[in-house]
Legacy VTK file of the C-alpha trace (Angstrom):
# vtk DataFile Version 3.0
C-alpha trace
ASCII
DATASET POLYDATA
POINTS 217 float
32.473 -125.259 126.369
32.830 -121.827 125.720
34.406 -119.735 122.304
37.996 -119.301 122.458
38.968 -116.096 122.702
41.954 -114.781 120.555
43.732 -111.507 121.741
45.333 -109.176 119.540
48.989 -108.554 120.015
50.302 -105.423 120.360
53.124 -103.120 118.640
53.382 -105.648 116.085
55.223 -104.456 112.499
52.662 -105.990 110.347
54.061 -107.141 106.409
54.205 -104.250 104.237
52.782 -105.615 100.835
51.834 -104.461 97.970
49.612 -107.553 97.219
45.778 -107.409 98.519
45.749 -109.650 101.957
44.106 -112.898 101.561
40.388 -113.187 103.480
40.425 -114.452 106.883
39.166 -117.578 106.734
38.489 -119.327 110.326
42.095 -119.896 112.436
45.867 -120.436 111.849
47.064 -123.120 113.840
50.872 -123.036 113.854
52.458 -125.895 115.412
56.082 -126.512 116.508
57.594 -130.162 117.111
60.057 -130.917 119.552
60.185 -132.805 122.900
59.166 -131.689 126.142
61.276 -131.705 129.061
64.514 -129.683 130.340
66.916 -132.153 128.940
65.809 -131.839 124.980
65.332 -127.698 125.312
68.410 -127.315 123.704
68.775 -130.484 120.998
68.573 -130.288 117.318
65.112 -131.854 117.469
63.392 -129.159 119.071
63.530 -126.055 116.662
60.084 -126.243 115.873
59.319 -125.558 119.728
62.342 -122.887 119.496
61.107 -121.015 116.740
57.556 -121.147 118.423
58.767 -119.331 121.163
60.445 -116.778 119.178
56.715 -116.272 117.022
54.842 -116.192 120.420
57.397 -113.531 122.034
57.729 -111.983 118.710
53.488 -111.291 118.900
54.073 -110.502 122.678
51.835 -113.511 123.867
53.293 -116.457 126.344
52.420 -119.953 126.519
50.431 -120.172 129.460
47.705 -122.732 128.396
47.455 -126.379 128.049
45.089 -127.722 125.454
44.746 -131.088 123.825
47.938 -132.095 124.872
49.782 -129.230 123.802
51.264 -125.654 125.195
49.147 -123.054 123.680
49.172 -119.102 123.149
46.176 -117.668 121.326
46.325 -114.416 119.148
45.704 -112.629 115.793
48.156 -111.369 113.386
47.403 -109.507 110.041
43.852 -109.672 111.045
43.687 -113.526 111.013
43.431 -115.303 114.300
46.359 -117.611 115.639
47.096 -120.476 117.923
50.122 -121.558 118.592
51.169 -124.576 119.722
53.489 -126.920 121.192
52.671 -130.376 120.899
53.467 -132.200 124.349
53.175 -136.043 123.398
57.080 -136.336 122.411
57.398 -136.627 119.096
56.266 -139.723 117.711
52.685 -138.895 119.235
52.236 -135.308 117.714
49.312 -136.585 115.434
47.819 -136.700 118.608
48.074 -132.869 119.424
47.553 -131.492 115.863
44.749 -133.613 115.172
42.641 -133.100 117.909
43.151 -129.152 118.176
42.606 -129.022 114.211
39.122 -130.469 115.204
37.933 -128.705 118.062
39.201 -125.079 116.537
38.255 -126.233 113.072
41.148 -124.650 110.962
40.687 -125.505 107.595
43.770 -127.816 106.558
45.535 -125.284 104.757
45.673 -122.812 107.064
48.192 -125.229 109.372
51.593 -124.987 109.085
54.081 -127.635 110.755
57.065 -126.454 111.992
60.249 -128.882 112.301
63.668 -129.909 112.079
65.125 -131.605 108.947
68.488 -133.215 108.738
68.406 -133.242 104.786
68.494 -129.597 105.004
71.879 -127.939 105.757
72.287 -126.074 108.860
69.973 -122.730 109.083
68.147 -123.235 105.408
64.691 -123.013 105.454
62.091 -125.166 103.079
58.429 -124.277 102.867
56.248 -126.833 100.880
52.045 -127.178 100.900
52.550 -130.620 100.739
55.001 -133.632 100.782
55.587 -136.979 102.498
57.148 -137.420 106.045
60.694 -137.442 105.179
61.321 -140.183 107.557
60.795 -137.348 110.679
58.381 -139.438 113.455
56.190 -136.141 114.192
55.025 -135.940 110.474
54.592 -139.416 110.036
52.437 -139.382 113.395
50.514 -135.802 111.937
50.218 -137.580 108.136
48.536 -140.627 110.083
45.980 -139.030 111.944
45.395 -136.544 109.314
45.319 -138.918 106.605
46.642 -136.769 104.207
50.198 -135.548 103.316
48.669 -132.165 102.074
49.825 -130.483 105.151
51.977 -127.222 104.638
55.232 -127.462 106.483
58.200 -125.016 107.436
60.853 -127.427 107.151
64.151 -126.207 108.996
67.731 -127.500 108.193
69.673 -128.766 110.778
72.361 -130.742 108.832
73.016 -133.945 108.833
75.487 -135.722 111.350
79.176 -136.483 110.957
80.734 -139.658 110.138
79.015 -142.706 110.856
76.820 -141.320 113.673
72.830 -142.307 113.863
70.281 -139.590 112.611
68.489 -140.453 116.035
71.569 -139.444 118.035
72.666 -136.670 116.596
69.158 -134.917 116.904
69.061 -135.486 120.377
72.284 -133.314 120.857
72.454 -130.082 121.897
73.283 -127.225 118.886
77.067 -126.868 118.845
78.101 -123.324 120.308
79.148 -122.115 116.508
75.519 -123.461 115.665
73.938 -121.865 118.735
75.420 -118.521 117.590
74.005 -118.495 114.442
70.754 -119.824 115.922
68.520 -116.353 117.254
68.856 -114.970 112.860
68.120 -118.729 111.842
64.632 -118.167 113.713
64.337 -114.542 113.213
63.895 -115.578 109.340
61.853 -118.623 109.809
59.136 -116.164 112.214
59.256 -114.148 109.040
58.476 -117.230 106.817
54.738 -117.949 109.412
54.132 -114.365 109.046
54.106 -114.565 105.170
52.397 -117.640 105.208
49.552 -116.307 107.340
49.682 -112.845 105.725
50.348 -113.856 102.046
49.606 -117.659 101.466
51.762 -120.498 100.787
53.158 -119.768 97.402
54.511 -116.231 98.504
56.152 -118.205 101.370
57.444 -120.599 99.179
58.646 -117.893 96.958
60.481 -115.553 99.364
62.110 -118.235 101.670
62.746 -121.660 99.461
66.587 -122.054 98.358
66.939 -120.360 94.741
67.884 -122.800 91.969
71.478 -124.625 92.457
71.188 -124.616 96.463
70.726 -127.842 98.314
LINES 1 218
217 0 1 2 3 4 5 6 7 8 9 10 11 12 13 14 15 16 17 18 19 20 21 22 23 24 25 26 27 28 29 30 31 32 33 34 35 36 37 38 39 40 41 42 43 44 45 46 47 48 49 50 51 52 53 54 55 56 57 58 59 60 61 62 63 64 65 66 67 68 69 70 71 72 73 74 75 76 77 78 79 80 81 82 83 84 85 86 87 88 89 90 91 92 93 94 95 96 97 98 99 100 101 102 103 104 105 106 107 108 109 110 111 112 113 114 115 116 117 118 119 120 121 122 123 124 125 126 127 128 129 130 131 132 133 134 135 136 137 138 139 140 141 142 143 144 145 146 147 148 149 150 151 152 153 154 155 156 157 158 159 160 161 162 163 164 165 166 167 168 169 170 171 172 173 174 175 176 177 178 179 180 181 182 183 184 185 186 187 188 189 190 191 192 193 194 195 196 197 198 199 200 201 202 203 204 205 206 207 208 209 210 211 212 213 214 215 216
């Protein structure tokens, strides 16, 4: 099989820092959970694909490949190489997907950052942790699993958590409401920000810039 090839985007606004970029060390494999099919596009569940798409059109590259079960765009950013993915399992199976493209790309397990909803976080905040158990959410208890390791960096994104007696299962099935959906394209604007400081500047400096500040949920 032949050496993937990663293209570099163009007319990209790299980070200004003042801090010396981190080597490159082998690949970044970002990868966003959600669902496939029309009907879940739109549902709470699928941010992680969401704000996948806004990275990949952000970098000017389109998911046009499919690879170990998943949609994938390959690229480099800051000078480190990318690929992006969208795990196509559903989400219970997206071990599946991260596992076996971690293997055949070998990324290095902190260079992979999980992208995906989280309905202990409310609506639009944004939690980035190196490490941390599932949280209950079936995609990182599938990726834990077939990793065999919780030390798995993570963009958690807040999605609220539903009203009144309704099930966590339904209510991330449903679509965004329209005051949510609003709100939505600067919600993912900041979380593309949060991979690009991750990839540029390493975990801690995401953790540090985008994390709540003491007192918020």
């Amino acid at each position: 099989m032949s050496e993937p090839v990663f293209e570099q985007a163009g007319n990209i606004e790299m980070l200004k820092s003042t801090e010396s970029p981190l080597p490159a060390a082998g690949t970044y494999l970002i990868a966003g959970l959600g669902n496939p099919g029309r009907e879940y596009r739109q549902t709470r569940h699928n941010i992680g694909f969401m704000l996948l798409d806004s990275l990949a059109g952000s970098l000017k590259l389109t998911f046009s490949r499919v690879e170990s079960k998943s949609l994938v765009t390959r690229g480099v950013y800051s000078g480190r190489r990318l690929l992006l993915a969208k795990p196509q399992t559903y989400m219970n199976l997206s071990g599946q997907a991260v596992g076996a493209l971690m293997h055949y790309y070998k990324v290095p397990q902190e260079n992979i950052l999980i992208v995906y909803d989280d309905v202990d976080l409310p609506f639009g905040l944004l939690r980035v942790r190196a490490a941390g158990g599932s949280g209950g959410h079936k995609g990182m208890i599938s990726i834990i699993e077939r990793l065999g390791t919780q030390e798995i960096p993570r963009l958690r994104m807040g999605i609220g958590r539903p009203p009144g007696r309704m099930e966590a299962a339904d209510y991330v099935l449903q679509n965004f409401s329209p005051a949510e959906t609003s709100e939505l394209p600067a919600i993912l604007e900041r979380g593309v920000e949060a991979v690009y400081t991750f990839i540029a500047q390493g975990i801690e400096a995401a953790m540090n810039h985008y994390n709540p500040v003491s007192g918020e949920p």
